[in-house]
LOGU-215900 format. One line per 3 residues: number of its first residue (from 0); their letters; for each residue x, y, z of N, C-alpha, C. Coordinates in nm, 3 decimals, always signed. Layout:
# LOGU-215900
NUM = A = X,Y,Z,X,Y,Z,X,Y,Z  ...
//
This chain:
# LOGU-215900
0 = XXX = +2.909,-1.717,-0.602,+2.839,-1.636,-0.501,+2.692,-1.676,-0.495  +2.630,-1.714,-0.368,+2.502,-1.726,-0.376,+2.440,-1.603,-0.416  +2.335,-1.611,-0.511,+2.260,-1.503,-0.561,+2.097,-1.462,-0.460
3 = XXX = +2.044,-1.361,-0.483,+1.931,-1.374,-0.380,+1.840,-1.491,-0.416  +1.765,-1.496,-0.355,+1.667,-1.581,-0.321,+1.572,-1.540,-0.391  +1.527,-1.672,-0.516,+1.451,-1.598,-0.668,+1.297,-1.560,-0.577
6 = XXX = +1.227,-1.637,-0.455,+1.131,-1.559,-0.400,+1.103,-1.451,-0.396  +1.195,-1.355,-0.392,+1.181,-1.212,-0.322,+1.067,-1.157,-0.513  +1.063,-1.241,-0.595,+0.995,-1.151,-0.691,+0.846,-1.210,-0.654
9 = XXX = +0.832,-1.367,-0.607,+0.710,-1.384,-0.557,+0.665,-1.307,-0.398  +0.757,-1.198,-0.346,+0.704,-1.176,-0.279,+0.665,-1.023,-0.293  +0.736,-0.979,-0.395,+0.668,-0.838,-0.456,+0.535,-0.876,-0.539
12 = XXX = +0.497,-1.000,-0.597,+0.410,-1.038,-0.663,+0.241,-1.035,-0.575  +0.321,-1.039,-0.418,+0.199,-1.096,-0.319,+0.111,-0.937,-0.315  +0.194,-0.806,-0.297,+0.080,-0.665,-0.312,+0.092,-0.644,-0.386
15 = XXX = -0.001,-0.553,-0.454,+0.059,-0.447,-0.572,+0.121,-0.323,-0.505  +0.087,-0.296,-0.331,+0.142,-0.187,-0.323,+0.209,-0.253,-0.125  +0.315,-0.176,-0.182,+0.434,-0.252,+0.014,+0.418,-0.110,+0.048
18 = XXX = +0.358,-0.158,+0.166,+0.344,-0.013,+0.266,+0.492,+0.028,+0.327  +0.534,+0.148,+0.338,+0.682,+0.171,+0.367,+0.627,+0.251,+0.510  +0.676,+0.156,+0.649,+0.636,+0.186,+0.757,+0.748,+0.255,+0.847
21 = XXX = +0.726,+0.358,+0.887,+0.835,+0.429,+0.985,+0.714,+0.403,+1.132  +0.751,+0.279,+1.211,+0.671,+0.295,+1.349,+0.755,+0.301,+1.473  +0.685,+0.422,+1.516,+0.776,+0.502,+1.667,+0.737,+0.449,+1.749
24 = XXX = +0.542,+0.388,+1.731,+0.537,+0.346,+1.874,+0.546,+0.192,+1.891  +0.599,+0.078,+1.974,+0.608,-0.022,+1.995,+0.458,-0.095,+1.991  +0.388,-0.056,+2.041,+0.236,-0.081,+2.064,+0.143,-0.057,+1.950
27 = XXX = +0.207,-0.003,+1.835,+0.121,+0.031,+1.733,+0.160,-0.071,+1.608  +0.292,-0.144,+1.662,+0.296,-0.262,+1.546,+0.180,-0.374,+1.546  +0.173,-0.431,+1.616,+0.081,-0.519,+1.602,-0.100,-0.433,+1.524
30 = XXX = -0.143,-0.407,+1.590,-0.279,-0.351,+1.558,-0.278,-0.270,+1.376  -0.119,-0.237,+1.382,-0.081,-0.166,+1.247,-0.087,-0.290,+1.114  -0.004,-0.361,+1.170,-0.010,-0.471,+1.068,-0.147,-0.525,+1.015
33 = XXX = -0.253,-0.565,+1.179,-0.344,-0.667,+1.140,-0.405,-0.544,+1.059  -0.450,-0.412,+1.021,-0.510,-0.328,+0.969,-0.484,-0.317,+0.840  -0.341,-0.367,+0.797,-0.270,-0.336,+0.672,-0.328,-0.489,+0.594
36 = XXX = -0.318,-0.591,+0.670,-0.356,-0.750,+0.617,-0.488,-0.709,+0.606  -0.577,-0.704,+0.713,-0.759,-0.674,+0.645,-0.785,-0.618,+0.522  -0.687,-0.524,+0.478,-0.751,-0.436,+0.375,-0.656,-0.468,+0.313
39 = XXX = -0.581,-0.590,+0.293,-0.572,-0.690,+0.175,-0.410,-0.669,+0.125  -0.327,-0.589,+0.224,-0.190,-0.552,+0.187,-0.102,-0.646,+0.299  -0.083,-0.795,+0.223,-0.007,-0.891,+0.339,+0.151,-0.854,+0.321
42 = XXX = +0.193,-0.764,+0.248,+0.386,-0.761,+0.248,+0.361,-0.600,+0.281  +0.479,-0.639,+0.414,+0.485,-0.520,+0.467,+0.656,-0.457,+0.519  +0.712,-0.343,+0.463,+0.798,-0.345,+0.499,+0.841,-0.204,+0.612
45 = XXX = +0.917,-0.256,+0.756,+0.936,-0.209,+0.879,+1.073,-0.103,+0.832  +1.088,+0.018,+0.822,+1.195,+0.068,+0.799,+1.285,+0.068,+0.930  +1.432,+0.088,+0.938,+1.494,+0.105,+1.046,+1.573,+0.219,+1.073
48 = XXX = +1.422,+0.282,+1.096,+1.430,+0.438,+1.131,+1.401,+0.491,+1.241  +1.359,+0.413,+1.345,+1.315,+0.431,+1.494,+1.365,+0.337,+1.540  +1.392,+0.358,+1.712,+1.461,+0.251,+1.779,+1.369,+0.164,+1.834
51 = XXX = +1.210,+0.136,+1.807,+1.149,+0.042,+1.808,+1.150,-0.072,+1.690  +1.207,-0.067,+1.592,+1.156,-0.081,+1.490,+1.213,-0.283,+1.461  +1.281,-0.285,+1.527,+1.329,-0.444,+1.533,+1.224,-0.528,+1.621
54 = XXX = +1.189,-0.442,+1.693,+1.066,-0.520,+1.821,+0.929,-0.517,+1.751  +0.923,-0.397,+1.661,+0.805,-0.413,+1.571,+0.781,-0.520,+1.463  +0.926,-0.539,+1.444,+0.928,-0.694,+1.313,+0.887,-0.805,+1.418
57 = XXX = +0.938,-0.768,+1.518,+0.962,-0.921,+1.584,+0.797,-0.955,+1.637  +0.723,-0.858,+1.658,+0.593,-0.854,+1.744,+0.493,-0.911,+1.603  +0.528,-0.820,+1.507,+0.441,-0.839,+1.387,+0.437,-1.009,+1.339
60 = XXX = +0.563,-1.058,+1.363,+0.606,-1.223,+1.301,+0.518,-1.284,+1.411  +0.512,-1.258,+1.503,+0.455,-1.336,+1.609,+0.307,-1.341,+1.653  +0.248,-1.237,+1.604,+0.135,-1.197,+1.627,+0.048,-1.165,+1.459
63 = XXX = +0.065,-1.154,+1.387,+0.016,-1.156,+1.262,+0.067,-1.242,+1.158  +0.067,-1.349,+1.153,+0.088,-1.479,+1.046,+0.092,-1.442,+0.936  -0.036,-1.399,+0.882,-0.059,-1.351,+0.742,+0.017,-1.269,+0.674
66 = XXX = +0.087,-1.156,+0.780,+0.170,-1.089,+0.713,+0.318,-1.141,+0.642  +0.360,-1.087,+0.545,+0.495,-1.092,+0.508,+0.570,-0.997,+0.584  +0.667,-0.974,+0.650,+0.729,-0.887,+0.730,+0.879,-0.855,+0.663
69 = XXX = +0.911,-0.766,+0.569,+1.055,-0.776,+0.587,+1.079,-0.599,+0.676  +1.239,-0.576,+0.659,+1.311,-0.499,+0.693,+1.373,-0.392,+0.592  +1.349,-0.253,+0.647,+1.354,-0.159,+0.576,+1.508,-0.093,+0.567
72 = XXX = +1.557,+0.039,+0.509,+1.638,+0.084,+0.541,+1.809,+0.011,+0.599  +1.819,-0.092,+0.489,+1.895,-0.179,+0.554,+2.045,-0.133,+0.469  +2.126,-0.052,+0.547,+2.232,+0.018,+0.519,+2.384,-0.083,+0.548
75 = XXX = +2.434,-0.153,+0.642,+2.562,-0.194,+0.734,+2.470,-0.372,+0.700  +2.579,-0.420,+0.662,+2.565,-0.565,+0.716,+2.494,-0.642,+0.850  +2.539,-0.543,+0.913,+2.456,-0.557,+1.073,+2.283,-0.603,+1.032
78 = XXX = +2.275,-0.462,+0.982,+2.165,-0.446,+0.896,+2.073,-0.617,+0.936  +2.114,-0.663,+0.838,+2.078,-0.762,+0.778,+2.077,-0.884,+0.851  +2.204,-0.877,+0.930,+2.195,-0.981,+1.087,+2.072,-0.929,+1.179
81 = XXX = +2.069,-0.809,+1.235,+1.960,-0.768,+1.329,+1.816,-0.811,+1.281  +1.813,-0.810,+1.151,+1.621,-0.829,+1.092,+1.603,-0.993,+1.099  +1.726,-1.047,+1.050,+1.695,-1.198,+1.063,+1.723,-1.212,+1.197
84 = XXX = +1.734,-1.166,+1.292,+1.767,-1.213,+1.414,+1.570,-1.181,+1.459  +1.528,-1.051,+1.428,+1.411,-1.016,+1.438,+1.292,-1.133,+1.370  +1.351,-1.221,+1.292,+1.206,-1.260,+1.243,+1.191,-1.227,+1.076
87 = XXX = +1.234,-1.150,+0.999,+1.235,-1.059,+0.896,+1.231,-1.150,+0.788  +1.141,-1.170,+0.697,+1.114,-1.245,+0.575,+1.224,-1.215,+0.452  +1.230,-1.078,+0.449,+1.277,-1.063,+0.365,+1.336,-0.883,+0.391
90 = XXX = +1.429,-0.838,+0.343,+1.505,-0.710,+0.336,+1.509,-0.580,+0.201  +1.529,-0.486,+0.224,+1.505,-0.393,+0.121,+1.627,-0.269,+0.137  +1.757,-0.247,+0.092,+1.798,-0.169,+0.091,+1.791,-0.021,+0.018
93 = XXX = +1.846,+0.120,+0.043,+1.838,+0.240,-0.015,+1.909,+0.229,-0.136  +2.000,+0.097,-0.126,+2.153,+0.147,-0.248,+2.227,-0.003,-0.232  +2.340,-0.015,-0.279,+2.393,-0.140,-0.268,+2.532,-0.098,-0.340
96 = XXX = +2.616,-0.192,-0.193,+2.753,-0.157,-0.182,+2.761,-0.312,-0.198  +2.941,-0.321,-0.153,+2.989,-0.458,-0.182,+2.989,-0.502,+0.003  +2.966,-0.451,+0.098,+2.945,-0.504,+0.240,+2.804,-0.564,+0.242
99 = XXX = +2.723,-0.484,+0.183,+2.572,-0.551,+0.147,+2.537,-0.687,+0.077  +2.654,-0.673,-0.050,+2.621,-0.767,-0.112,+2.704,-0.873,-0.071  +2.796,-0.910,+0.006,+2.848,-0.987,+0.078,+2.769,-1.026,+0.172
102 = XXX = +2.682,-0.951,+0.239,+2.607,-0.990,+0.338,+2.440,-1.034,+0.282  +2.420,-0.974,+0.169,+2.300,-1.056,+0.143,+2.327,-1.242,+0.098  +2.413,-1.270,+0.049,+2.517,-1.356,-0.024,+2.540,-1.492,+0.123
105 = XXX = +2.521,-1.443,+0.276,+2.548,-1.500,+0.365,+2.406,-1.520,+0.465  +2.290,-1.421,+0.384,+2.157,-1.389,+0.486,+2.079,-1.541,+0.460  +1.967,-1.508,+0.518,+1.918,-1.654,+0.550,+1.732,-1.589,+0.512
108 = XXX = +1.741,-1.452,+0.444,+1.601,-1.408,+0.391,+1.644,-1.307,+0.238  +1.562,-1.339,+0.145,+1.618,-1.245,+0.022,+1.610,-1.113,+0.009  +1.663,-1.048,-0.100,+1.685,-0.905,-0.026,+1.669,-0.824,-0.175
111 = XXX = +1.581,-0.703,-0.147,+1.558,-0.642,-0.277,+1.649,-0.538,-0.284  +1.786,-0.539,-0.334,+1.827,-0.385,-0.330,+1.787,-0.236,-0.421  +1.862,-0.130,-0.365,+1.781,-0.007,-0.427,+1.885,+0.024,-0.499
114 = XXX = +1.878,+0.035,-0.644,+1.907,+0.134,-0.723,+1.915,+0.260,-0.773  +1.961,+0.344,-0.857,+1.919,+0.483,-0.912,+1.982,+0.450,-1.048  +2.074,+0.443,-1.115,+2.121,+0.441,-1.214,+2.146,+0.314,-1.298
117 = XXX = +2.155,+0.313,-1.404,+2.214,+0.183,-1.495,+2.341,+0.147,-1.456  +2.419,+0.201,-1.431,+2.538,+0.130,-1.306,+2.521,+0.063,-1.233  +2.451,+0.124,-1.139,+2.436,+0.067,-1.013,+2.318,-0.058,-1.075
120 = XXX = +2.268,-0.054,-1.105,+2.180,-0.186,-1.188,+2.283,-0.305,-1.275  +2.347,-0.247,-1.326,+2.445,-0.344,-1.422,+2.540,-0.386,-1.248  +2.530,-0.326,-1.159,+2.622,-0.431,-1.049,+2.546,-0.522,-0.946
123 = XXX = +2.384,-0.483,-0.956,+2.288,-0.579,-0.877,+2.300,-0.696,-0.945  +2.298,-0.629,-1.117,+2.267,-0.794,-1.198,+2.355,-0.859,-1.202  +2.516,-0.807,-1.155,+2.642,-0.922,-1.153,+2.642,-0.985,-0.975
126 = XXX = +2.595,-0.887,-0.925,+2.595,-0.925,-0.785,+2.499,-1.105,-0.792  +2.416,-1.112,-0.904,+2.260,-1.231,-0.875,+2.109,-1.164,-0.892  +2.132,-1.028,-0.880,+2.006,-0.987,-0.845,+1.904,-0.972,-0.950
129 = XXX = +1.792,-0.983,-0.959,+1.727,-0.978,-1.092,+1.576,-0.922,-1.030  +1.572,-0.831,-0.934,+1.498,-0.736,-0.885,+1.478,-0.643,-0.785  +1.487,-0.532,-0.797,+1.556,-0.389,-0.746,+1.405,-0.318,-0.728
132 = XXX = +1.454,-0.219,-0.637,+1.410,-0.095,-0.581,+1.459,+0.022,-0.661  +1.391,+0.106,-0.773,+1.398,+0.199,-0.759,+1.401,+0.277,-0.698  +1.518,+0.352,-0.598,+1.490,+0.472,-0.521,+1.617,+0.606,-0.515
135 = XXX = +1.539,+0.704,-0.524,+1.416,+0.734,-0.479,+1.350,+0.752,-0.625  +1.235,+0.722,-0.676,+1.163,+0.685,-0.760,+1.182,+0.826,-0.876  +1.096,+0.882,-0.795,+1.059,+1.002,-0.869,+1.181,+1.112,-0.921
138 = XXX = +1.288,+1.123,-0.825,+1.399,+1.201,-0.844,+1.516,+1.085,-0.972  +1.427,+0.975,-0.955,+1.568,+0.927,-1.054,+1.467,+0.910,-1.175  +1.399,+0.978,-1.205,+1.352,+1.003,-1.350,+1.209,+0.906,-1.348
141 = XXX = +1.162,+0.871,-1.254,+1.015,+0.831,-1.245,+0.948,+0.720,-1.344  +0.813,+0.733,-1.427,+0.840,+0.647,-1.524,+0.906,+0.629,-1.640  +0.923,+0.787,-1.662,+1.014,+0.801,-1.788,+1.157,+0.692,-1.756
144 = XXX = +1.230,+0.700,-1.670,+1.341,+0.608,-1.627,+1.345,+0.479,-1.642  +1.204,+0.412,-1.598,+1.182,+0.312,-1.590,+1.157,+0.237,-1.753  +1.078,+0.308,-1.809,+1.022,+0.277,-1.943,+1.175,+0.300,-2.062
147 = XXX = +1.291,+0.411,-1.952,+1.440,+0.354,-2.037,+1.492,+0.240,-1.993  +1.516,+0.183,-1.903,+1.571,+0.073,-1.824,+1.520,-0.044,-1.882  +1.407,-0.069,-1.912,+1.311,-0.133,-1.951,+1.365,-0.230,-2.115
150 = XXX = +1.434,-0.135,-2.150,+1.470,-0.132,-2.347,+1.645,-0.230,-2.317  +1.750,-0.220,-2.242,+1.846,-0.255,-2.239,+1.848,-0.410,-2.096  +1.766,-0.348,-2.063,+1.768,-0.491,-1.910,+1.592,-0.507,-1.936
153 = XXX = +1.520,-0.618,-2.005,+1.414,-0.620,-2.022,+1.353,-0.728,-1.940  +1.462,-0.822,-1.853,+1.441,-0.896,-1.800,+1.386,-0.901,-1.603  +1.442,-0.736,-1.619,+1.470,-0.695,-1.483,+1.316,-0.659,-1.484
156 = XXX = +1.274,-0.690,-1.284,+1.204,-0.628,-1.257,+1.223,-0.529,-1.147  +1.088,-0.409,-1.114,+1.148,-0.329,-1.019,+1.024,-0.290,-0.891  +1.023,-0.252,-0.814,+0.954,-0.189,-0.645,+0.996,-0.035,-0.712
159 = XXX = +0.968,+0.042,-0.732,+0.979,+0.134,-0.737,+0.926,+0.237,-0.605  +1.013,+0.320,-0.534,+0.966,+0.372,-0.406,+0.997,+0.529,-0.366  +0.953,+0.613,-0.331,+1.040,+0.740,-0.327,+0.906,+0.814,-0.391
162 = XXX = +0.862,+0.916,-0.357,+0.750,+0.982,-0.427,+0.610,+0.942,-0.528  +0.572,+0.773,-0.487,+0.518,+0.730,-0.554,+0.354,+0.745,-0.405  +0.274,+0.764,-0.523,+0.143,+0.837,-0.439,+0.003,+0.748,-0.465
165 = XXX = -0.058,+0.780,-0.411,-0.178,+0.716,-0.486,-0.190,+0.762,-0.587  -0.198,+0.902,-0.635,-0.210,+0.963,-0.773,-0.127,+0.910,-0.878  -0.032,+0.869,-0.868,+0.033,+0.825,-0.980,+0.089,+0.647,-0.953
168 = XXX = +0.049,+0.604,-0.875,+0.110,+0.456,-0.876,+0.016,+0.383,-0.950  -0.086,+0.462,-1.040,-0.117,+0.328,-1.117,-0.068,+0.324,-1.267  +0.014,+0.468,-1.290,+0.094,+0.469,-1.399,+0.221,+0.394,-1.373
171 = XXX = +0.325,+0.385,-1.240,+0.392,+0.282,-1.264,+0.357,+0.170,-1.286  +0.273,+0.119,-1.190,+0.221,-0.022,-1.205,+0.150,-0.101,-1.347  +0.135,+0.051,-1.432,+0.106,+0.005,-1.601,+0.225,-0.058,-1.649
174 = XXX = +0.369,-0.054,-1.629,+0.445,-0.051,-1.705,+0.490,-0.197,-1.705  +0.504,-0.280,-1.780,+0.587,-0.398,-1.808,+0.657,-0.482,-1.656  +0.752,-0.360,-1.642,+0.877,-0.418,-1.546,+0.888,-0.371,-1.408
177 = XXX = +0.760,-0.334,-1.379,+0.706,-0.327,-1.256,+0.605,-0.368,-1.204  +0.638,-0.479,-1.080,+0.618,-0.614,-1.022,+0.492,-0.512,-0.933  +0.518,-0.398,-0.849,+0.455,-0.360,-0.744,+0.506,-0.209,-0.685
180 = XXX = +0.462,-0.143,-0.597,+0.516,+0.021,-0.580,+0.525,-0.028,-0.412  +0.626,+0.058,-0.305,+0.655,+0.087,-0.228,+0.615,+0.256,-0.200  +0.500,+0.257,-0.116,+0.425,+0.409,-0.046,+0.425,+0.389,+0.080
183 = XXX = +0.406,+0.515,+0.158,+0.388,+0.537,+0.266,+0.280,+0.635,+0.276  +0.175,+0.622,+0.157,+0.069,+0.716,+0.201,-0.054,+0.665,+0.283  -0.010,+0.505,+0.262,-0.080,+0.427,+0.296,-0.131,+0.445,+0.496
186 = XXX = -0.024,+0.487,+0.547,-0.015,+0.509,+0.681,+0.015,+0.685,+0.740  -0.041,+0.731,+0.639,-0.047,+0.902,+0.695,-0.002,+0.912,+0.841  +0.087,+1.010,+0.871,+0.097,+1.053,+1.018,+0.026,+1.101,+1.108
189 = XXX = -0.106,+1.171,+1.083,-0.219,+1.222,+1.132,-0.291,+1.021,+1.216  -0.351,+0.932,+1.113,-0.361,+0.831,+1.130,-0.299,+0.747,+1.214  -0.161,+0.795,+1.191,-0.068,+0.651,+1.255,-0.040,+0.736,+1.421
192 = XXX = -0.053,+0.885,+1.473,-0.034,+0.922,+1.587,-0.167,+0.919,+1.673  -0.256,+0.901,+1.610,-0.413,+0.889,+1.690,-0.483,+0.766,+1.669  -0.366,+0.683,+1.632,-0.418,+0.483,+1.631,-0.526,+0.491,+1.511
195 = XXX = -0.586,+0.591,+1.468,-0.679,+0.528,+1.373,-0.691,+0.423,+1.273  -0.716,+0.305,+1.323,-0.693,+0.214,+1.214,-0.747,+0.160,+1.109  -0.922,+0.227,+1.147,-0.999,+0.210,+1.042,-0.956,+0.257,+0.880
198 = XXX = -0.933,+0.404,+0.929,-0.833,+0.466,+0.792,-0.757,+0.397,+0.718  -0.658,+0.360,+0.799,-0.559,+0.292,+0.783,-0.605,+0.159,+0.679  -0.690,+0.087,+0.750,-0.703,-0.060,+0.691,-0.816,-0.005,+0.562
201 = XXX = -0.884,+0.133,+0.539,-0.967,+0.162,+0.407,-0.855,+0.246,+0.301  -0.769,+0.259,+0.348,-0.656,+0.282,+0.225,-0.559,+0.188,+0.218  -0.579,+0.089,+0.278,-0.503,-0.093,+0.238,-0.560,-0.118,+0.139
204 = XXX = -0.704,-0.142,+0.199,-0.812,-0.191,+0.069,-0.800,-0.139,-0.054  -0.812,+0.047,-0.069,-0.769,+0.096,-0.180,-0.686,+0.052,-0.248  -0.535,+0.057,-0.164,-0.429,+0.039,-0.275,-0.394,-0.131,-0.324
207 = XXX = -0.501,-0.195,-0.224,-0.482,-0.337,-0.278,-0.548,-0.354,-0.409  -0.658,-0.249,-0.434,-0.742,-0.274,-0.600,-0.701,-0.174,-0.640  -0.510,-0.131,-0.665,-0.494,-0.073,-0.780,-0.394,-0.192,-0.827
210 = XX = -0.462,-0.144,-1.029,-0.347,-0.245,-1.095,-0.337,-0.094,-1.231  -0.299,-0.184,-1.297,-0.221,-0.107,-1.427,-0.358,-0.086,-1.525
//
């Protein structure tokens, strides 16, 4: 079975923090991205949670270079055809089934899947995978979880995503086996419905100078 594509850890390597983007409006991808790259956050991932959200990968690849662009919320095999059809660097699922992993196995961009348990981890690592998404972060035991995971799979690394804040992402990002955090505080809703992008691109900057 082709395994993912060992990049996807150099491409959690590129932020310390992947902005987790839900964008409604079509017109706010572009200007969103270049705001997220200024203030120093080039991997960015597009969830597929709005029905703009494929035109937003596709606008972002075309119009912002610098960025890394993958695809969020990637549930159905489709999934995974539609983002590479979009442009999509790279993919990020909630969980990981065997239609997923068949289909990451056939994609043509690498793909971070999401975990919760040492199960579901002991089947990424037979699937190829040798770096996961914690999600949702905080509900599956936060750092304490991580700092167990850590002792039996020491090789693994993780995105940890799901309730991770500015307040506490620089305690994950202390830990060993975490590459980088996945937030969305980065793009507040107040911000992202009144275009403000200055905001926007001075809490890029922030979370680009947090480390451990």
């Amino acid at each position: 079975m082709k395994t993912a594509s060992p990049n996807i850890r150099d491409i959690m390597a590129t932020s310390t923090v992947i902005p987790v983007l839900t964008i409604q409006r079509l017109e706010h991808a572009v200007p969103l991205a270049e705001a997220l790259v200024r203030g120093g956050l080039r991997v960015l991932e597009v969830t597929l949670r709005t029905s703009c959200a494929l035109e937003a990968i596709r606008a972002m690849r075309a119009a912002v270079p610098a960025a890394i662009v993958g695809g969020g919320t990637l549930t159905r095999a489709r999934d995974l055809s539609a983002c590479a059809a979009a442009g999509a660097q790279f993919g990020v699922t909630p969980g990981l089934t065997a239609e997923l992993i068949a289909a990451a196995a056939k994609s043509r961009f690498p793909m971070l899947p999401g975990i919760m348990t040492p199960t579901e981890l002991i089947a990424a690592r037979a699937a190829g995978f040798d770096a996961c998404k914690l999600f949702p972060a905080q509900q599956a035991g936060g750092v304490g979880m991580l700092k167990a995971l850590g002792g039996p799979f020491p090789d693994h690394v993780f995105c940890p995503t799901g309730g991770v804040t500015r307040a506490n992402a620089v305690e994950y990002l202390a830990l060993p086996n975490v590459l980088c955090v996945g937030g969305s505080w980065i793009t507040p809703a107040a911000a992202m419905a009144t275009a403000d992008w200055t905001t926007i691109e001075s809490l890029a900057r922030e979370a680009a100078a947090l480390h451990s």
